[in-house]
N, C-alpha and C positions, 0 to 999 in steps of 0.2 A: 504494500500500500504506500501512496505517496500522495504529497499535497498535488495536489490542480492548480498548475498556469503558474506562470511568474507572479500574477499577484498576491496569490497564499504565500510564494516563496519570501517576498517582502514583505506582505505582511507578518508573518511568524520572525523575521527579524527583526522587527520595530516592534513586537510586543514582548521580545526575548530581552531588549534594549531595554525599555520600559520598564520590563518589570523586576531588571536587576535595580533599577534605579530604586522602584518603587519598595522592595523588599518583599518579604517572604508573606507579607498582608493581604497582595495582590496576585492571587494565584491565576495562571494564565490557564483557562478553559475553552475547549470546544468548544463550537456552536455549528449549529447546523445550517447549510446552505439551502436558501430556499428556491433557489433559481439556478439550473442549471448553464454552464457557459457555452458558447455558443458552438455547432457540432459543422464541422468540415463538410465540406456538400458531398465530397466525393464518397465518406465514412457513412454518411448518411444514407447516399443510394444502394450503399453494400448492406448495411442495417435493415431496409425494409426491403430490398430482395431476398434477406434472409429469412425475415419475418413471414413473409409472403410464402416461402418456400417452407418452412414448420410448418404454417396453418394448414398446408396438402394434406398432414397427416402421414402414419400416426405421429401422436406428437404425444411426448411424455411430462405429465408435469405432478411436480415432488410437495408433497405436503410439506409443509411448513418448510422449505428446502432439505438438506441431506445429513438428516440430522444425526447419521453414526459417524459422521466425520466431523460433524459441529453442533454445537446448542441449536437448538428451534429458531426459526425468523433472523438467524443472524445473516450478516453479510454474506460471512466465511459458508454458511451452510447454503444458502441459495448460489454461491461460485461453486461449491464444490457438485451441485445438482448438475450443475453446466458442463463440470469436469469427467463428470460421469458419462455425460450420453445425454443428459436430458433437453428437451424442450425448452418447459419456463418452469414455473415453481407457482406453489399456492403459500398465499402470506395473508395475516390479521393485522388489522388497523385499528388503533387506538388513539387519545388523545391525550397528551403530557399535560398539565397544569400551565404551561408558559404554552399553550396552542399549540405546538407542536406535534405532525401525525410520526407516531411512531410504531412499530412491529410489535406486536406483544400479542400471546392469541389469550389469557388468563384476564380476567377484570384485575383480578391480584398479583403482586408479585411476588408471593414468596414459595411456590412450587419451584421459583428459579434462580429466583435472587435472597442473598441475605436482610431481609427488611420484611413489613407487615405492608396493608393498605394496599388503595385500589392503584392503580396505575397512575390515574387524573389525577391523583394527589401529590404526584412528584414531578417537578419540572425536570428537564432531558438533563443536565446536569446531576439532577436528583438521583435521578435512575441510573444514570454510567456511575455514580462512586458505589454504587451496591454493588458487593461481592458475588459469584454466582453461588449458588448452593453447588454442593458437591456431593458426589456418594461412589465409592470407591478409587476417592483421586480422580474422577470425572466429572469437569462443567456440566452443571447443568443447564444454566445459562450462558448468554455472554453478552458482551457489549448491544447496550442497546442500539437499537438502526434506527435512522429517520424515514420517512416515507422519500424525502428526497435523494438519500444515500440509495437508497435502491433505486430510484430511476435509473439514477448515473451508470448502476451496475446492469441494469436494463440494456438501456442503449450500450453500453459498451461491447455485451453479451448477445444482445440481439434475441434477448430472452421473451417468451409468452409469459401472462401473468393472470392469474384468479385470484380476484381481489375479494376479500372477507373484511366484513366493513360490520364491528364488533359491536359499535354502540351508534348511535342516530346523533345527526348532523354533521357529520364528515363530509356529506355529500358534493357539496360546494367546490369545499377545497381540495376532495379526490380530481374533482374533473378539471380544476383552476390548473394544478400541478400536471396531472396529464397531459393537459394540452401545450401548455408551459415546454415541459419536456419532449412535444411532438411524439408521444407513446402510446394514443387512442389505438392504434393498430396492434401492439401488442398485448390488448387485453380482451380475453376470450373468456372470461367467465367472472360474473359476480355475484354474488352470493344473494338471495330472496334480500334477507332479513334485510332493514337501514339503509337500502339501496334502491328501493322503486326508480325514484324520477333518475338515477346511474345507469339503470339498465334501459331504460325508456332516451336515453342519447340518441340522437341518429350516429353518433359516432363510433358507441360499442357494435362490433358486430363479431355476437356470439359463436363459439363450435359449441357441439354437443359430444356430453362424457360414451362411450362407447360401452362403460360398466361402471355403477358406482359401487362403490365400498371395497377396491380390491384393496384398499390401504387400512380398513377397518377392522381387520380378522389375518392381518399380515398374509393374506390370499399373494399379495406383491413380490413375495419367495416361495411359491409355486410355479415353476415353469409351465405346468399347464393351464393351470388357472389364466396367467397372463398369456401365453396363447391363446384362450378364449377369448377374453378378453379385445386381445387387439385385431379378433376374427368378428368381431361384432360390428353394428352400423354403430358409426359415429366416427368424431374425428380423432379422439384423446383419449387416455387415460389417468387418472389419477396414483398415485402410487406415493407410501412412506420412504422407498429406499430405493432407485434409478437402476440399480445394477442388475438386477433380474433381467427386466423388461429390455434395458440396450442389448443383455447379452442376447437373447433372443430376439433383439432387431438385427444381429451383429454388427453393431454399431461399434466403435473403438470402444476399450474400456477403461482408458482415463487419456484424457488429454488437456491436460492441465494451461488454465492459464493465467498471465497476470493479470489484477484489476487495480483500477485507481478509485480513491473516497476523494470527492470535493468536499472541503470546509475550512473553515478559517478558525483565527482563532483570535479572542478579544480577552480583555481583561474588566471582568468586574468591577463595580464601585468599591474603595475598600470598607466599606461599613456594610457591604453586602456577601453573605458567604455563599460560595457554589450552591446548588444546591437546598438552600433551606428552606423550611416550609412554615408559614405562622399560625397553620392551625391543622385540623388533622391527625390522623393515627404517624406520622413522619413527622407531624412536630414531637409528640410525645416522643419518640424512639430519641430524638436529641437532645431531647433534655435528659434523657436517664443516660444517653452514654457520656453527657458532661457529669454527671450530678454520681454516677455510681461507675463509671469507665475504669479505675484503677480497682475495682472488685478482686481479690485470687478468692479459688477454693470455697472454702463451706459459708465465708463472708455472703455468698447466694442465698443463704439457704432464707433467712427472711423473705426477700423479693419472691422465689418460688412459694411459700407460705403463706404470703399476704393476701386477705379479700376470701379465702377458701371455703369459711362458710361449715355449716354443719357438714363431716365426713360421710355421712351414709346418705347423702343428695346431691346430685348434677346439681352444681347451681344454675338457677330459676332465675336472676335479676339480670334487667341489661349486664353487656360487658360494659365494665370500669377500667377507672386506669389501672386499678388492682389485677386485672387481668392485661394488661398491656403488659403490665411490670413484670408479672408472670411470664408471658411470652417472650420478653429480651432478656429477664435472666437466664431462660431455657435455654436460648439461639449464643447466649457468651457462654454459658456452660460446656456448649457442644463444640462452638469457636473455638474456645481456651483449653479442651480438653481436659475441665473439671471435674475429674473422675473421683469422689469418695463415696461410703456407703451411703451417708448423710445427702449427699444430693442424689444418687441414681433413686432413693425412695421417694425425695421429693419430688424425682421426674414422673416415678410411677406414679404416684396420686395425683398429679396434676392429668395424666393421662387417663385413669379412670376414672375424673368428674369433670370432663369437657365445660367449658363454659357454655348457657345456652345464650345465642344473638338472638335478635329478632332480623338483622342489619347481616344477611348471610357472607361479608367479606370479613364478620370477624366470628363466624362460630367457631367455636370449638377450636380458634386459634393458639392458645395456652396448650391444648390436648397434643395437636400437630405439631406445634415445635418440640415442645418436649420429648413426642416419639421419634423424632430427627435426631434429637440431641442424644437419645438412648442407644442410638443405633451408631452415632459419630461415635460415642467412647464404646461402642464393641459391647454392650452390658449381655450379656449372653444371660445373665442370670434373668433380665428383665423379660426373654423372649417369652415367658407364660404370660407376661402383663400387657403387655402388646395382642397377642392371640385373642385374648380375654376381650380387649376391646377391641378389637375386630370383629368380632362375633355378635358384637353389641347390638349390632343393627346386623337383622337376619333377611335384611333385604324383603321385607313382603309390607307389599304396598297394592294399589288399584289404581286403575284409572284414574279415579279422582285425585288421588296425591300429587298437593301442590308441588309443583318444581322446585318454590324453595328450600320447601320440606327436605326433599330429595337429598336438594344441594348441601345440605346443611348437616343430613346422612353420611355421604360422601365425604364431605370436608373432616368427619371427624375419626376416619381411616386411611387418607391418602397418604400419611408420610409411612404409614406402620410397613406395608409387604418391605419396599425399598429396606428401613431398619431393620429388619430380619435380616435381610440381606448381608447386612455389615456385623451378624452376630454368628461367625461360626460356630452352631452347636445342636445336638442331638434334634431340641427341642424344635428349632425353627426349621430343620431340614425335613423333619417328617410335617409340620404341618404345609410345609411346602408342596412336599411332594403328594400329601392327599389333594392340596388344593387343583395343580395343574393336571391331574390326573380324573379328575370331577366330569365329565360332560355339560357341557354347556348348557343344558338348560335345567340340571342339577345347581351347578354353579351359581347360575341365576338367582337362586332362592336365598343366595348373601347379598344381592347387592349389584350393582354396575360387575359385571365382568372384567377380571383384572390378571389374566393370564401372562403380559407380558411383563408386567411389575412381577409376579410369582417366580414365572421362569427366571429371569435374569437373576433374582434372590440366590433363587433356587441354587443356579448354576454360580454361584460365588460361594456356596457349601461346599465341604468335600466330599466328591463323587468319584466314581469308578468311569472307565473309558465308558464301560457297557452302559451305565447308566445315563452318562451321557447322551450315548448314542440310541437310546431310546426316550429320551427325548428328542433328537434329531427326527427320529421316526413317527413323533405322536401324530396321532390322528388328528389333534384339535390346532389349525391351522394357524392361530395366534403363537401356540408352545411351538410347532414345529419350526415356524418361521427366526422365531424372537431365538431359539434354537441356536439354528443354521446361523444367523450372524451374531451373535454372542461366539461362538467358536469359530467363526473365520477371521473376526476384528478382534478377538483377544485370545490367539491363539497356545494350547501348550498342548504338547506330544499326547495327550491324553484324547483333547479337544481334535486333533488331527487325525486320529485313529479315527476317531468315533465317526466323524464326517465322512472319510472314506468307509467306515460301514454303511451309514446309515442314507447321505446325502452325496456321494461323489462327485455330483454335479459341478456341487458348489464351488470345490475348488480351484474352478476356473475362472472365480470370480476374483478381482482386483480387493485385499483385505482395506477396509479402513486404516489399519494400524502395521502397514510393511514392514 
C-alpha cells in the first residue's frame, strides 16, 4: 500500500513537519478521502472493458471478501478475493459517527474489535484504534475500510460489487460516491433491505444469482455443489471462499496483485483526541480505561463484582454502567492475561447471569466478554460453565418470536463455541464432537446453527489423523467444508494425511497460509 499522487506525498511531509513542531499533543491521523483522483482515460477504457467482460458471466463474487486470508470487509480480504480468481466481492455498509460510510456487516463491534457499542457510535478514527479480537493468534478483524477506500480498490481491480446497505439512509451518498467514482457499472447486486429508490436507478443494472446460499452451508467447498451451481440460469455466484469455484473454472489460482489506499492525512485540534466520543457506551469504555487502566490481577475482581444483584437471578434491570464496568474489566482480564482462581470464578458468574437489555447491542454483553476472556486465558476448568450456558437457550421458539428476542438469545452464546476452542481439554472436545456430529435439524433444536464455530473448536482439540479425516468426510456440509480449509490453511502432517484420505481434491488448492 502507498499514499496517492504527489499531493499525499506533501502533504504527509508538512504534517510530519508540523507535528514535530507541534509535539506528541498532536497526533497525526488518517482521514478518509472522499473523492477519488482523477482516472487516466486510457486505465479507464481497460477498466470497463473488463467490467463489461465479468458481467458475461460466470462471475464469482466472495462474501464479505476472502476472509481465510483476511478479516471480513477489509481491504486486504476483498484484494485477496481478486487474487484468487474472483469477480467482485459482496460488502456491508454502515455509518461512523463523523458520516462516514464504512464496511462493517455487525450493528456492533465487538465480534471483531476490542471495544462495546454500535458502530454509529464511533467516529473512523474511533474505530481504526480498536484492537481486532483475536482467537488463536488470528485477527479477527482489521483495519476498518471506508466506502471510498474501496472504490479506489474497485477501479483499480476492475472489481463487481453487491452492495449490502445495513441500516437506512445511506442511500444518497451510496449513489453520490458511485457516480463520483464513475463505478455504477460495477454494481450488480443490492440488497432489498435500505435500498428501494438504489435499486430503482436507471443506472444499476442488475445480474441474477444462478444459486443462493452456496456460501451458507459452506456448499462453496463442494466441487459439485459449485458445478451445479455455475450449471444453472443466471449470471453469478455467491461464495465465502473463491478457490473452489476458480479451480473449477480453471481459472489461475493466485495471481497476486498490488493495490494502492488514497488518503491523507491531517492533524487534529490539540484539545481534541483521535477518536473520542462524549456520550455513549465509547465514552464510558474511556473513562474506565483512564480512571482504572493501571488495574494488575485480582485489583479486577470489584469491577467484575459490581451491580450483580441477587446470585440465583439473571439480572432483570436495564444494563448500567455497572454492567459496562463488568464488560471492560472482563475484555482487560483477557487482554492482560489475568489468570487467578479469584477472577476465572468471577468470569464464571458473570457468565451465568447474563445481563438482560431491552437495547439488544448490549445484552448479555458482560456474559460474552467474559466467555472471550475464559477462553483467552485457556480456563479449561471453566469448559462445564460455558457448556452450561450454552445450553441455556434450547433454541425453541415459533413463528411469532420477536427477532429481538432471538437476537438477544444468540448474543448470549456467540463468544462461548470459539472459547472452547482455546480450552484444550476432555470436557470441550466431547461436547464438540457430539455437537458437529448432530444432524441438522436435531441441531436446530439449540438454536441458530453453529457448525463452523464447533468445527474449527473442534479441530484446535487434540485429534487423531482418523478423526480428522472424518470430519473431512462429514456428511453435514458446513463441518465438511469448514473441515477441508481448517487443514489446508493450517496445515500439520496429521491434517495432510487426513485430506488425502478423506478430500484429495483439495490439495490442489492454493493454502491460505504457504
Amino acid at each position: 500500500m502507498s499514499f496517492g499522487g504527489d499531493f499525499c506525498r506533501w502533504l504527509a511531509v508538512i504534517a510530519l513537519a508540523v507535528g514535530d513542531a507541534l509535539g506528541a499533543a498532536a497526533p497525526i491521523r488518517r482521514e478518509a478521502v472522499r473523492t477519488l483522483p482523477p482516472e487516466d482515460p486510457a486505465r479507464r477504457e481497460w477498466r470497463l472493458a473488463e467490467v463489461a467482460r465479468r458481467r458475461l458471466g460466470p462471475a464469482v463474487i466472495v462474501h464479505r471478501g476472502a476472509t481465510a486470508f483476511a478479516p471480513e470487509n477489509t481491504l486486504h480480504a476483498c484484494a485477496y478475493a481478486m487474487d484468487y480468481g474472483a469477480d467482485g466481492v459482496e460488502t456491508d455498509l454502515r455509518r461512523a459517527a463523523d458520516g462516514t460510510l464504512v464496511l462493517f456487516h455487525d450493528e456492533t463491534v465487538e465480534r471483531l474489535l476490542m471495544g462495546f457499542g454500535r458502530v454509529r457510535d464511533y467516529d473512523l478514527p474511533g474505530l481504526l484504534a480498536l484492537e481486532p479480537v483475536r482467537w488463536r493468534g488470528r485477527p479477527q478483524g482489521g483495519a476498518v475500510a471506508t466506502f471510498a477506500d474501496l472504490l479506489h480498490l474497485v477501479r483499480e481491480r476492475a472489481m463487481l460489487l453487491h452492495l449490502d446497505l445495513k441500516e437506512p439512509g445511506l442511500e444518497a451518498e451510496v449513489a453520490g460516491q458511485l457516480a463520483d467514482a464513475d463505478v455504477w457499472a460495477h454494481v450488480v447486486s443490492i440488497n432489498e433491505a435500505h435500498a428501494a429508490t438504489l435499486r430503482q436507478d436507471p443506472r444499476f443494472e442488475p445480474l441474477r444469482y444462478k444459486a443462493p446460499g452456496l456460501q451458507a452451508d459452506r456448499l462453496d467447498v463442494d466441487p459439485a455443489a459449485v458445478r451445479a451451481a455455475l450449471a444453472a440460469d443466471g449470471d453469478m455466484i455467491l461464495v465465502d471462499d473463491p478457490r473452489v469455484a476458480t479451480h473449477v473454472l480453471a481459472r489461475p489460482a493466485h495471481a497476486p496483485e498490488r493495490f494502492t489506499i488514497e488518503y491523507r492525512l491531517v492533524l487534529p485540534l490539540p484539545d481534541v483526541q483521535a477518536g473520542a466520543a462524549t456520550t455513549g457506551v465509547p465514552a464510558m469504555v474511556r473513562r474506565l480505561q483512564g480512571a482504572y487502566g493501571p488495574l494488575r490481577g485480582d485489583a479486577f475482581l470489584p469491577l467484575l463484582a459490581g451491580g450483580m444483584g441477587d446470585p440465583n437471578q439473571v439480572e432483570s434491570a436495564p444494563p448500567t454502567a455497572a454492567m459496562i464496568r463488568r464488560a471492560w474489566a472482563a475484555m482487560e482480564c483477557g487482554r492482560q492475561t489475568v489468570d487467578t482462581r479469584a477472577i476465572r470464578r468471577a468470569l464464571e458468574r458473570i457468565v451465568a447471569r447474563p445481563t438482560f437489555a431491552e437495547d439488544p447491542s448490549l445484552h448479555a454483553l458482560d456474559a460474552l466478554i467474559a466467555a472471550r476472556a475464559l477462553g483467552q486465558l485457556g480456563a479449561t476448568g471453566s469448559a462445564d460453565n460455558l457448556i452450561e450456558a450454552w445450553l441455556r437457550y434450547d433454541g425453541r421458539s415459533g413463528p411469532d418470536t420477536p427477532p429481538a428476542d432471538l437476537w438477544r438469545r444468540w448474543r448470549e452464546r456467540m463468544t462461548i463455541l470459539p472459547a472452547l476452542g482455546e480450552m484444550p481439554c476432555r470436557t470441550a472436545r466431547r461436547f464438540l464432537w457430539r455437537y458437529v456430529v448432530l444432524p441438522p435439524e436435531v441441531a436446530a433444536r439449540f438454536g441458530p446453527l453453529e457448525y463452523a464455530d464447533a468445527t474449527r473448536s473442534l479441530l484446535a482439540q487434540v485429534l487423531m489423523w482418523d478423526e480428522i479425516a472424518e470430519l473431512v468426510r462429514s456428511p453435514i456440509p458446513a463441518v465438511r467444508g469448514t473441515a477441508i480449509l481448517e487443514c489446508l490453511d493450517h496445515p500439520t502432517e496429521d491434517r495432510r494425511r487426513a485430506l488425502q484420505a478423506g478430500a484429495p481434491w483439495a490439495l490442489q488448492l492454493p493454502s491460505a497460509r504457504p
